[in-house]
C-alpha positions as CSV (number, residue, x, y, z in Angstrom):
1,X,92.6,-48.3,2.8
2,X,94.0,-51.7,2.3
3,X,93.7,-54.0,4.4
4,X,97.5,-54.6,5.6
5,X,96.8,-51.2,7.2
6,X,94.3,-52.8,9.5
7,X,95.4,-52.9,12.8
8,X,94.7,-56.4,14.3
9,X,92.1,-56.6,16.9
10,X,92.8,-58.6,20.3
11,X,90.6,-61.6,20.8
12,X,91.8,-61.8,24.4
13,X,89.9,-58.7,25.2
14,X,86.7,-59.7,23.6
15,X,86.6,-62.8,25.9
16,X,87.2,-61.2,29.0
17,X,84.6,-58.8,27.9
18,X,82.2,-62.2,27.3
19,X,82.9,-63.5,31.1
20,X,82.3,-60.3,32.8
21,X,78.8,-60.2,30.6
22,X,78.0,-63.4,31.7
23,X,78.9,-62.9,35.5
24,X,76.4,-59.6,35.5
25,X,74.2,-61.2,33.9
26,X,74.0,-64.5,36.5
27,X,74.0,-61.8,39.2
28,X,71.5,-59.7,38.1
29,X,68.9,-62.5,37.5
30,X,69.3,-63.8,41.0
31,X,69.2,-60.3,42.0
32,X,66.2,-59.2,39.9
33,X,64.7,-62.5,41.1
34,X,64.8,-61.6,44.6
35,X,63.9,-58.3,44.3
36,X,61.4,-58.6,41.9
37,X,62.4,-55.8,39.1
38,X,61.6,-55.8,36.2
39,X,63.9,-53.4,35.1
40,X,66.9,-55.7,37.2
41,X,65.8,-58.5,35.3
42,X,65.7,-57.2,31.2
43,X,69.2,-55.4,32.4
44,X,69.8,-59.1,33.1
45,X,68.8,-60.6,29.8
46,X,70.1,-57.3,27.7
47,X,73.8,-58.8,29.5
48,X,72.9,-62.1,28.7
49,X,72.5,-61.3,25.0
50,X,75.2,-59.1,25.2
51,X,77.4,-61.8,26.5
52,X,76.1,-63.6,23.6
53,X,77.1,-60.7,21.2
54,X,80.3,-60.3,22.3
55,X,81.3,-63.9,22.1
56,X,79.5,-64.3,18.5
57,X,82.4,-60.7,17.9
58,X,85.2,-63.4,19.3
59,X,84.3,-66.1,17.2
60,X,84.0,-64.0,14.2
61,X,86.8,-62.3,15.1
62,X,89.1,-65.6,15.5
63,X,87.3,-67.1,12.1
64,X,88.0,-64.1,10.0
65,X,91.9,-64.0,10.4
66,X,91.0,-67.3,8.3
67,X,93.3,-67.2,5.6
68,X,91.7,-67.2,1.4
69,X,91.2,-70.0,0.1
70,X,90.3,-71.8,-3.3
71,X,86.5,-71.7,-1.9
72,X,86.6,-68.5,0.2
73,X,88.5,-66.6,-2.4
74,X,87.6,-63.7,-0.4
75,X,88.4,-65.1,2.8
76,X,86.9,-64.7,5.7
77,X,86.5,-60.9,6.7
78,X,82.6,-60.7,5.8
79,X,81.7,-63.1,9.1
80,X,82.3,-60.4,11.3
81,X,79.6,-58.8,9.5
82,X,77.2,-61.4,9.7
83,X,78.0,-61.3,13.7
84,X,77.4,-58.0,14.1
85,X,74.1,-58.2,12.0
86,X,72.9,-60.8,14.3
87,X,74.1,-59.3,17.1
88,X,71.9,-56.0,16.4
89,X,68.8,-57.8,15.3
90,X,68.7,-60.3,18.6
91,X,69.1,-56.8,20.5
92,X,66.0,-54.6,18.6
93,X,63.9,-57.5,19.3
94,X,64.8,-58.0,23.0
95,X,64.5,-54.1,23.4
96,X,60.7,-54.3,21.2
97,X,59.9,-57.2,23.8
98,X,61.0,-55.7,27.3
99,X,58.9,-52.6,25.8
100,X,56.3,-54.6,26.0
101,X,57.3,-55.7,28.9
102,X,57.3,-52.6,30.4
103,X,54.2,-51.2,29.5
104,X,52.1,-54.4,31.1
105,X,54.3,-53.5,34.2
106,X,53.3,-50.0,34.1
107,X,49.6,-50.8,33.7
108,X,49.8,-53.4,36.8
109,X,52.8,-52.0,39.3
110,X,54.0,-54.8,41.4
111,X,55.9,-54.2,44.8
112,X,59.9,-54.0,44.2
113,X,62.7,-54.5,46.8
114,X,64.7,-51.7,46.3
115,X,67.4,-52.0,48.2
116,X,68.6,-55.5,46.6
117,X,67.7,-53.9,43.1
118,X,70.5,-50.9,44.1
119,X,73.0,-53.2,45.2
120,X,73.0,-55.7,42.3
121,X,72.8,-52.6,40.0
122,X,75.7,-51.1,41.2
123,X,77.6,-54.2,41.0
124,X,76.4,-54.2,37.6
125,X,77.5,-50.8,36.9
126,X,81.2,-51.0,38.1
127,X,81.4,-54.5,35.7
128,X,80.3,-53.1,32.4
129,X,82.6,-50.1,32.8
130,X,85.3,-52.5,33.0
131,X,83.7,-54.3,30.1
132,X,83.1,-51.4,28.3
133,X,87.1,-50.0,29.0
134,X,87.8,-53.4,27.6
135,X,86.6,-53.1,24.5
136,X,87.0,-49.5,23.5
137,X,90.1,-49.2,21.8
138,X,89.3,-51.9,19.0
139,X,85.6,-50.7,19.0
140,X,87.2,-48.0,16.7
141,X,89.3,-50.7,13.9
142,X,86.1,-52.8,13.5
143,X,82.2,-52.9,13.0
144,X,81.8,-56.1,14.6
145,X,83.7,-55.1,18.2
146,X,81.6,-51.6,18.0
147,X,78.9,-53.6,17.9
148,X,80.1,-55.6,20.7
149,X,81.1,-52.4,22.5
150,X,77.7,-50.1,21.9
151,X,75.9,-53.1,23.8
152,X,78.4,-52.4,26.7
153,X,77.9,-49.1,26.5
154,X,74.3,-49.6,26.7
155,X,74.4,-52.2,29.6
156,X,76.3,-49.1,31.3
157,X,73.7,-46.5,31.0
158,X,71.1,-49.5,31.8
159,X,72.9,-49.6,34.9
160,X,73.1,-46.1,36.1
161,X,69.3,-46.1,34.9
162,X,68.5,-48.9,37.1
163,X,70.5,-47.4,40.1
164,X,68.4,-44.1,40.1
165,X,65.2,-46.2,39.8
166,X,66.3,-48.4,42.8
167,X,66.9,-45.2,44.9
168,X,63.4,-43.8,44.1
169,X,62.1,-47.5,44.7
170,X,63.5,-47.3,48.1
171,X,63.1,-43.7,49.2
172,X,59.7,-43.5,47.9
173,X,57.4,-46.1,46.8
174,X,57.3,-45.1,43.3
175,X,57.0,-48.9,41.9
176,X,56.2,-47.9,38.6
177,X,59.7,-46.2,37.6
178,X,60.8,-49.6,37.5
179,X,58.8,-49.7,34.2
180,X,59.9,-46.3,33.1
181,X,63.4,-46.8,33.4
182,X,63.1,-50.2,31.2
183,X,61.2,-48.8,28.5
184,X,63.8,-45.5,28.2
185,X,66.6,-48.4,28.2
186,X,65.0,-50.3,25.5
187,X,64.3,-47.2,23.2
188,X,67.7,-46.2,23.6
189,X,69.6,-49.6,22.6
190,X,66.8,-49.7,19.6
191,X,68.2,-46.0,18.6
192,X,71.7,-46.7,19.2
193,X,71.5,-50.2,17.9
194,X,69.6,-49.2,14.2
195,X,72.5,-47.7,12.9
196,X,74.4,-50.7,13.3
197,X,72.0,-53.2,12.0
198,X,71.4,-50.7,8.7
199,X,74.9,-50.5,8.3
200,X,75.6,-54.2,8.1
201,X,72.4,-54.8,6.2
202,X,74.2,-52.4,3.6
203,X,77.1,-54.4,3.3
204,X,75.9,-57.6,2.6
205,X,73.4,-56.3,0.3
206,X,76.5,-55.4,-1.4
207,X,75.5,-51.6,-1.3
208,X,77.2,-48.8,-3.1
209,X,78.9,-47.1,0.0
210,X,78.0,-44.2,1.9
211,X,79.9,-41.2,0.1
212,X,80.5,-42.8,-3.0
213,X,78.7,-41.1,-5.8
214,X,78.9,-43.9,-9.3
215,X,78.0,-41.1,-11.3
216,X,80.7,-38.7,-10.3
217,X,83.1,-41.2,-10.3
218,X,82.2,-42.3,-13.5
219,X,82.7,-39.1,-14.9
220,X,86.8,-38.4,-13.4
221,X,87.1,-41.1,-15.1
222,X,85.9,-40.1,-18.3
223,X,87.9,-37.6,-18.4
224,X,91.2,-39.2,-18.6
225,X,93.0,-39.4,-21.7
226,X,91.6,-41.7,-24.1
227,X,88.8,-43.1,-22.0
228,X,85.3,-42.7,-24.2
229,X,82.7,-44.7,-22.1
230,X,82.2,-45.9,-18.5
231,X,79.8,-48.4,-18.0
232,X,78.7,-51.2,-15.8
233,X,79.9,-49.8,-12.8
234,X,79.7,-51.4,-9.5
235,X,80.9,-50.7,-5.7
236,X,80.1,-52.4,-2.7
237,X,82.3,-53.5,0.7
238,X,83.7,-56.8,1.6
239,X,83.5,-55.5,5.3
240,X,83.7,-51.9,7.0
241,X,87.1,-51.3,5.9
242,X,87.7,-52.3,1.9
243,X,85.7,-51.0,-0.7
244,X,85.6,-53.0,-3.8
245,X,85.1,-51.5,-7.3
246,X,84.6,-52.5,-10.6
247,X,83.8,-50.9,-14.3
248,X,84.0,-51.4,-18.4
249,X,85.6,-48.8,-19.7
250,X,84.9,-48.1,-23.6
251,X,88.4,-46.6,-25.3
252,X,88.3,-44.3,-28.1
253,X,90.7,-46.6,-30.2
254,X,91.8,-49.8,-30.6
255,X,95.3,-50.0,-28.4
256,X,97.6,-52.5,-27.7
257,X,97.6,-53.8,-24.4
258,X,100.8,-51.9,-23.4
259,X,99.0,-48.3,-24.6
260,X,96.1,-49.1,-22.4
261,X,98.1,-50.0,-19.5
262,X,98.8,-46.4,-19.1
263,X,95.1,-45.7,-19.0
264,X,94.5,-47.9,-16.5
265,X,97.3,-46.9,-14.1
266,X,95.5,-43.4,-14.2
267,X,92.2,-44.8,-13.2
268,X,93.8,-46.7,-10.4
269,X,95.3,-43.9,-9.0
270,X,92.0,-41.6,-9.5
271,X,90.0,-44.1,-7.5
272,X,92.9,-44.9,-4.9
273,X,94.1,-41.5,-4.2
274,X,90.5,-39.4,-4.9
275,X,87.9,-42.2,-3.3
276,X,90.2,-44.6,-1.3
277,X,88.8,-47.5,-2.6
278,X,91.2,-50.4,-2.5
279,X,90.5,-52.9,-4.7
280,X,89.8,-52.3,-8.4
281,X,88.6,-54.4,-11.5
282,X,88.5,-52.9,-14.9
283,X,87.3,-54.4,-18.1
284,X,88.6,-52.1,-21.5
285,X,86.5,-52.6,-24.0
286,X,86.4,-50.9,-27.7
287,X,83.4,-50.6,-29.9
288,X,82.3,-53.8,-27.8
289,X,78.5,-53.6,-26.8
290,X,75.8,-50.9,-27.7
291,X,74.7,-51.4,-23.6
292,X,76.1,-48.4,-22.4
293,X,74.1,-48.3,-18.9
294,X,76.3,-46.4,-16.4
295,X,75.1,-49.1,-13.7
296,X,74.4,-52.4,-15.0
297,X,70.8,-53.2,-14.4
């Protein structure tokens, strides 16, 4: 995929998305306040940082349709993906804390208004679905707005959680499914979450991608026409949508430069058409260096 085939993702939508996390979040902490939940109160904070998340995805988003440049010769794509990394990290540690959190609760049960817990929480519900609608169409161009988006998606569920804890608050006394219902929130951002931060982690550990096997590619290419050796071999991504790749390959004869230009448009094509990957670097070598290590170590 190259990246003019990106469709371009609407920074308007990520800040409307940022207000409405920030509104919940101010109502739910005056809410959870007043109420005394616990569960109110990390659905507040999990907004909060969400809020936070999805404005770090706008400013990366607005940064990274920066232009190249003679010291950013890549540009500025990979920001998004130090935004989303962040974004995933400050979430797995809020969840590991309001664990924590919870299980004290649980230990110690403390009286909880349920009513005011059931109204701010549906407040809360009917503004991340907004949120959420918001963001779902880009969530599918870019890793940084899915990030942005799997938040809302979890403040939604948080919400519905918190609702059917607030009814059983009210109805019944049972205080101590206001700790239950924050630690099963907290696990499930931490599940939904860790694929994210692995993901980005990946990237800018410059990572071979998932479903790219060096070896077999190394080997299609070998078996073009006058190709002897591949070597050094590299792949990694600039971001989640352009996959970079780069190789010596050893010829079986000394050719001019207009003889090995056929050779390379026949890789090209192999990696483009066969793999997808979009941007390619190739070194010809012939009888060059004894080091014929597939990956260079």
């Amino acid at each position: 995929m190259h990246d003019h085939d990106l469709q371009p993702i609407k920074s308007s939508r990520l800040l409307w998305a940022t207000l409405l996390n920030f509104s919940i979040a101010l109502v739910e902490v005056i809410g959870g306040i007043f109420s005394n939940s616990l569960a109110l109160l990390s659905d507040a904070f999990h907004n909060l940082g969400d809020g936070l998340a999805v404005f770090l995805a706008y400013l990366a988003n607005l940064i990274g349709k920066r232009p190249s440049n003679e010291r950013k010769t890549f540009g500025y794509k990979r920001i998004e993906i130090l935004a989303a990394f962040l974004n995933a990290l400050f979430l797995i540690i809020l969840s590991l804390f309001l664990i924590y959190e919870a299980v004290r609760r649980f230990i110690d049960p403390q009286e909880v208004q349920g009513k005011v817990m059931l109204y701010v929480a549906v407040i809360g519900l009917f503004a991340n679905i907004a949120a959420a609608l918001i963001l779902r169409r880009d969530s599918k161009k870019n890793i940084n707005v899915k990030a942005a988006y799997l938040h809302l998606i979890g403040d939604t569920l948080s919400s519905v959680a918190v609702i059917i804890g607030a009814v059983m608050i009210f109805y019944f006394n049972l205080y101590w499914v206001d700790s239950v219902i924050t630690l099963l929130i907290s696990i499930y951002i931490i599940k939904e979450t860790w694929t994210i931060f692995r993901q980005t982690v990946d990237i800018l550990m410059q990572s071979t991608p998932v479903g790219l096997n060096l070896r077999e590619i190394a080997s299609d290419i070998e078996k073009i026409p006058r190709v002897e050796n591949v070597h050094h071999v590299h792949a990694w991504s600039l971001d989640d949508h352009s996959v970079h790749f780069e190789c010596h390959v050893e010829l079986d004869g000394n050719y001019r430069a207009g003889e090995s230009e056929k050779v390379h448009s026949d890789i090209t094509a192999l990696l483009q058409e066969k793999y997808h990957i979009s941007h390619i670097t190739i070194q010809f070598e012939y009888k060059w260096s004894d080091d014929k290590e597939m990956i260079h170590r």
